[in-house]
N, C-alpha and C positions, 0 to 999 in steps of 0.2 A: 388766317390766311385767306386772301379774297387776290385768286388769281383773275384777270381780267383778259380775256382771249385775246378781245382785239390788241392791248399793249403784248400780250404775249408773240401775237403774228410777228408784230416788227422788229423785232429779233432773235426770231427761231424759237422753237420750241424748248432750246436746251436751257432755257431761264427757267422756264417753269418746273424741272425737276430739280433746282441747285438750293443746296444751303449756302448764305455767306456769312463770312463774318466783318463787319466794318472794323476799323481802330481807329480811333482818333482823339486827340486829346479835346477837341474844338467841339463843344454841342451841336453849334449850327450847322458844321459839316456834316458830323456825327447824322444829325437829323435829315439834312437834304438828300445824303448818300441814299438812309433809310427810305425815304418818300417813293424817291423813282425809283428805287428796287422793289420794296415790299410789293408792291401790286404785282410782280410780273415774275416772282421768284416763288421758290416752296416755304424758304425760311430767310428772314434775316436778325441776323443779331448785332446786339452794341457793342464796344467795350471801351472805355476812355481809358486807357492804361495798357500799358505792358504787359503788366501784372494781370488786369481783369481777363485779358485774351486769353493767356496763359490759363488760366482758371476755365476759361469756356473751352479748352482745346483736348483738358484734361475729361470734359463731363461730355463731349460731344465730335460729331466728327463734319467738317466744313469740305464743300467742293472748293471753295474758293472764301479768299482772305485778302478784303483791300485796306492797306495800313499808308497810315502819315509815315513820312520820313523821322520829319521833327517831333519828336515827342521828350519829354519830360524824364530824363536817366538814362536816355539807351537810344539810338535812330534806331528807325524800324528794319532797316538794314542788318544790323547788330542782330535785333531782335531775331530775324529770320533765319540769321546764320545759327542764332542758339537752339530756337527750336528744331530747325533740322538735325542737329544732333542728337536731339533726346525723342523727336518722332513727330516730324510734322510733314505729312504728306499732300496737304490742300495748296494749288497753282498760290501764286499772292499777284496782286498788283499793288504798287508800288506810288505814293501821290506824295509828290512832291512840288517847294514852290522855288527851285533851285536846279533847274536842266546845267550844271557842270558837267564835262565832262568825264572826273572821278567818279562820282557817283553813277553815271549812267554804265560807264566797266564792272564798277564794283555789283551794280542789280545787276551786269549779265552774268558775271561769277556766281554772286548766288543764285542763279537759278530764278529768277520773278519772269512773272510769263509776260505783264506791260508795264512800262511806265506812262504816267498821265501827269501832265503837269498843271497847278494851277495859277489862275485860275480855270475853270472847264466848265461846260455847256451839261445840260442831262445827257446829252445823246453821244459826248463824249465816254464820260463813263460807261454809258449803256452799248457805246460799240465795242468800247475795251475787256469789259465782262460776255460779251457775246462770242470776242475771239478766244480768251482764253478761255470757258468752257468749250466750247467749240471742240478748240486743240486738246482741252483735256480728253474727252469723250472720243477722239479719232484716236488719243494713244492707247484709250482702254481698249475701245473697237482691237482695234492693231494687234494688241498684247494677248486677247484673250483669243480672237482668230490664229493668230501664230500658234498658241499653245494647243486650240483644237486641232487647225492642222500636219500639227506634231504627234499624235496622240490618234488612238482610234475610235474617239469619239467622231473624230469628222465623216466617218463611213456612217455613222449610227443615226438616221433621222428615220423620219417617220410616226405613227402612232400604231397602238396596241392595237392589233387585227385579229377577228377571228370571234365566231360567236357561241362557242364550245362550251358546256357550262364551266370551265377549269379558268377560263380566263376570263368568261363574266364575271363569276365571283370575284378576281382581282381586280377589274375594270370598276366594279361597284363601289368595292373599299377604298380605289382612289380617290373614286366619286365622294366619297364621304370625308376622306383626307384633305381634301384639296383646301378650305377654307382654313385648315388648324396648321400651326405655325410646328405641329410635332414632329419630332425625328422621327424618320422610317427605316424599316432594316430590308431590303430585300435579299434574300435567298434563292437559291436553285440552281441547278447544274450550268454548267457555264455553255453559253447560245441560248438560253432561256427567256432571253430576254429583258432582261434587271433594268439595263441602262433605258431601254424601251420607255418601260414602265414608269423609272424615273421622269423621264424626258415626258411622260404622258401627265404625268401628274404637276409637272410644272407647268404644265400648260394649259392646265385646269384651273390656277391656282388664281390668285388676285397678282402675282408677280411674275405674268405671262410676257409680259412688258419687257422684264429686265431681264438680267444673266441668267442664261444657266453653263453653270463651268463643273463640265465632268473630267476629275482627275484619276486616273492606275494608281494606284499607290506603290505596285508590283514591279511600274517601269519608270520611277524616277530613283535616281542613285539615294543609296543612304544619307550619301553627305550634303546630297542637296536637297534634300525634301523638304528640311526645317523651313529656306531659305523660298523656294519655293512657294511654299505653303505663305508663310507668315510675314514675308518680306525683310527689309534689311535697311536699317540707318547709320552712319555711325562718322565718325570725325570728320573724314575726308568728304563728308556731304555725297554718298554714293548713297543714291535713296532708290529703293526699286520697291514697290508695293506690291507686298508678293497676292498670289489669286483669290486670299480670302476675300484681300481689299477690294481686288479690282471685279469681284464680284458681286459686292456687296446690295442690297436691295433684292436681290434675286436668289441664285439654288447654287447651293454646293452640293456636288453627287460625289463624296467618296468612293470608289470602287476596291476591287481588293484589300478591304480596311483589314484583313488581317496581316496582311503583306508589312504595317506600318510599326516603321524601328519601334523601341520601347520607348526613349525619349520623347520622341514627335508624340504618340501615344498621349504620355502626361499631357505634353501641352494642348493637345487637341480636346482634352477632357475637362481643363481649364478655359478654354474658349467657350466649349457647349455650357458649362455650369455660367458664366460671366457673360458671354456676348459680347465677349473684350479679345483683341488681340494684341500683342506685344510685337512688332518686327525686331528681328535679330540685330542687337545695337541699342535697339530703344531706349528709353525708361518710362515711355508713355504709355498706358495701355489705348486704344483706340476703338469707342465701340462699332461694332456691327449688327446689321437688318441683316442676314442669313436663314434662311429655311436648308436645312441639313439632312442630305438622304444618303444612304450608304448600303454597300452591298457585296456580296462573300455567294465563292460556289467552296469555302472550306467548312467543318462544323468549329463554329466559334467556342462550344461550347467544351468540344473540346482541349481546344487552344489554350481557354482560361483554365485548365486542369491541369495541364500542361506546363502553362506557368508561359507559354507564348504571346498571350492578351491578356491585358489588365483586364481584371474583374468589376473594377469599378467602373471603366469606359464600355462593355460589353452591359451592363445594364442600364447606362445611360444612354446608346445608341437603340437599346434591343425595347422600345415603346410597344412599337408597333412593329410585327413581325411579315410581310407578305413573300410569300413561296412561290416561286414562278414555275409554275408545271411543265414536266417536259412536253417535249413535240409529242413522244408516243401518246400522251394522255390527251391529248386535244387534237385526233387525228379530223376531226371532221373540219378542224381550221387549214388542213395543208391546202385544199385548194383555193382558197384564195390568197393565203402567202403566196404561192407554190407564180397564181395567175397577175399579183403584182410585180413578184419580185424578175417576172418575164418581159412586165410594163417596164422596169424600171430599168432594167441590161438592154433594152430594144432600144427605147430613146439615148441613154449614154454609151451604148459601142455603136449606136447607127446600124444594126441589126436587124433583121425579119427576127420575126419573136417566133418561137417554137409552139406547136399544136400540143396543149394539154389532152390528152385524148382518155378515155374511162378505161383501157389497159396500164395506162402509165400514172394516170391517178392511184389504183387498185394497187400495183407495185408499191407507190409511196406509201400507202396507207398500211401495207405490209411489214414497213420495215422501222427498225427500232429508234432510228434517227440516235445516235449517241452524242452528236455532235447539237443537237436539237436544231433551232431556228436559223442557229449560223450556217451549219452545215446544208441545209435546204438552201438558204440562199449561194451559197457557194457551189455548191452541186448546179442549180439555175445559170449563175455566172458564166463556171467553164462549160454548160452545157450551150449555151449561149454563142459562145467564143467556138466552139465544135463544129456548127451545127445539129448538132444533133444530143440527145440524151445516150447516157453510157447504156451497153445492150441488158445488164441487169433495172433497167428502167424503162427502156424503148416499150414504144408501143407498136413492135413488131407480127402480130398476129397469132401469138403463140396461144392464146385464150379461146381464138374462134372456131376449133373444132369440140368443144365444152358440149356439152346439153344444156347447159344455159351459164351466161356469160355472168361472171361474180359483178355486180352494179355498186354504185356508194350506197346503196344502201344495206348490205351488205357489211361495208366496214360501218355504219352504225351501229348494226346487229353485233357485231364483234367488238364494240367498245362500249356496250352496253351490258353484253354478256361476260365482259373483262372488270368489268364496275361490280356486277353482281356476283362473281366468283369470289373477289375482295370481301364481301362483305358473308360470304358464305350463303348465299341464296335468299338474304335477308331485303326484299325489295322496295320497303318502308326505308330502309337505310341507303339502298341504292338512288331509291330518287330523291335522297336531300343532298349526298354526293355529286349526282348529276346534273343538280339544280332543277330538277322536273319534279311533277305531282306522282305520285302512288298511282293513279288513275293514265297515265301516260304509260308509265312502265308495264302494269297491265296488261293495255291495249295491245303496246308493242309486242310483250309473251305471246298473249294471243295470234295476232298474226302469225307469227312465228313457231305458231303449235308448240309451246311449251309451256 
């Protein structure tokens, strides 16, 4: 592949991410098509036949598909309308040396994104492959936007905050993840953060570029999840690529994967083993680039005991395991959630942002957060919306007749002293918990005369 920028500039950059596939029974076409494409595309391939496409369509997957009309057994008309039935999802253009106008009905019935007649210029072709990637790429846009903002991923941006050792160690393992192509399972109570975490590591990844499409498993219907998922082809030419497709290159975040029927189950266990998907109707399988992350506030492992989780998808998902710590465990990160998530309700409700002040830190740092990271931000939101923080959080002055006013550090002292309770006084074991040296921990006793 010898992508060339400057041919790439003059037709947008959506050439240079597209597979195509040429058809044509004619070499010289065959070969000219290939010339001006291949410099300015990812991939191009040949096929003189019906039959050969068919065979590339089976081992690979095409953005786009420009076929002769007239070919040898079958118009490419024909053609298009057969493979749509058994599972062809790539736009076509259509090259014909016959502008009739049957034929020009019959390509809008099936569904071909241009027609181009010949004979033609390069820079016809190459505007006609510009518009329909183009259009392809704005209906995926479209499709995967709708579906986030259907969904509560569209509330969920940002990155993993917070410099607690609970969620350094997770920040580091993404750090390590991000280059490898392996499924990850995240756990923890739910506001923990999962989706975060996910969303952080695809953004570390080399497919920072493309999708990321986080799906509930929990809030799509049973009956539509299949269709959903895997998409749909079948007689009547009703073809809709369901979200593996239209994410393809980039991250799939399963969420609530225990939520997911037993059927869907199999097949989802059949994609991760294959990197093939079938849509519903098919008989193609289609493969897929997918990086796979998934995530449960249930214990899975009971589920599989249970007899509610496959055992066999439960150890193909379960590689790599990360646990997203509660809020109580990573108290010394509330304030700077606590100080963004102030940033972030001040700019979208148009809001004066409220004074974190070291009585109403001290409160947060007190309290068990059950709801974890969600609940802080939500607490922030209608505190926001109030003016003011609710009176079990105000920083009302109830502190300042003290002998000395409890400070953060303070809730250090008490979630260092909460780490080494756990480990029964053992403070060799406390500071590899904490992610600090023996000698830190120490110091810290010391101060603290104990």
């Amino acid at each position: 592949m010898n992508l060339n920028p400057a041919l790439r500039d003059d037709y947008g950059d959506s050439l240079a991410g597209a597979s195509i596939l040429v058809i044509d029974d004619e070499p010289g076409m065959r070969n000219f098509m290939t010339k001006i494409l291949e410099p300015r595309c990812k991939r191009v391939e040949q096929a003189a036949s019906a039959d050969e496409a068919t065979g590339f369509l089976d081992q690979s997957h095409f953005d786009l598909v420009i076929l002769d009309n007239i070919m040898p057994g079958k118009t490419g008309l024909e053609w298009v309308q057969e493979q749509h039935k058994v599972g062809l999802f790539a736009d076509t253009i259509l090259v014909t040396a016959y502008a009739d106008l049957e034929t020009a009905i019959q390509a809008l019935r099936t569904g071909v994104a241009d027609f181009v007649l010949k004979p033609f210029r390069a820079n016809q072709i190459l505007n006609s492959v510009a518009r329909a990637l183009d259009r392809k790429y704005l209906r995926q846009e479209n499709y995967l936007l709708k579906h986030e903002l259907s969904s509560e991923g569209a509330a969920v941006r940002g990155r993993l905050l917070g410099k607690s050792a609970a969620i350094t160690k997770s920040r580091d393992m993404l750090r390590r993840l991000a280059p490898l192509p392996t499924p990850v399972l995240f756990t923890g109570a739910s506001g923990t953060g999962k989706e975060i975490a996910a969303r952080t590591l695809h953004s570390m990844s080399e497919r920072a570029e493309k999708p990321f499409v986080a799906i509930n498993c929990a809030t799509i219907p049973s009956d539509r999840i299949a269709q959903e998922l895997f998409g749909q082809a079948d007689a009547q030419d009703r073809r809709q690529g369901g979200l593996f497709l239209h994410a393809d290159g980039g991250t799939l975040f399963l969420d609530e994967i225990a939520q997911m029927p037993d059927q869907v189950q199999a097949a989802l266990l059949r994609v991760l083993e294959d990197q093939r998907v079938r849509p519903l109707g098919a008989e193609r399988d289609i493969p897929l680039n997918l990086r796979f992350l998934f995530a449960t506030n249930a214990d899975l492992e009971a589920a599989v005991q249970e007899g509610r989780f496959r055992a066999d998808l439960y150890h193909r998902i379960n590689v790599v395991n990360i646990e997203m710590p509660p809020l109580k465990d990573r108290v010394e990160d509330i304030v700077e959630l606590a100080a963004l998530f102030i940033e972030q309700f001040s700019t979208t409700l148009g809001m004066p942002a409220l004074e974190l002040n070291e009585e109403t830190l001290l409160k947060f740092s007190r309290y068990d957060w059950p709801g974890n990271v969600r609940e802080l931000r939500n607490l922030i939101e209608r505190s926001m919306i109030l003016g003011e923080f609710p009176e079990e959080f105000a920083g009302n002055g109830d502190l300042a007749g003290q002998a000395a006013i409890e400070s953060l550090d303070l809730v250090t002292q008490r979630h260092i002293m909460h780490v080494l309770d756990a480990c029964d006084g053992n403070r060799a074991e406390a500071a590899r918990r904490l992610g600090v040296s023996r000698k830190t921990i120490d110091r810290k006793c010391a101060t603290w005369g104990l």
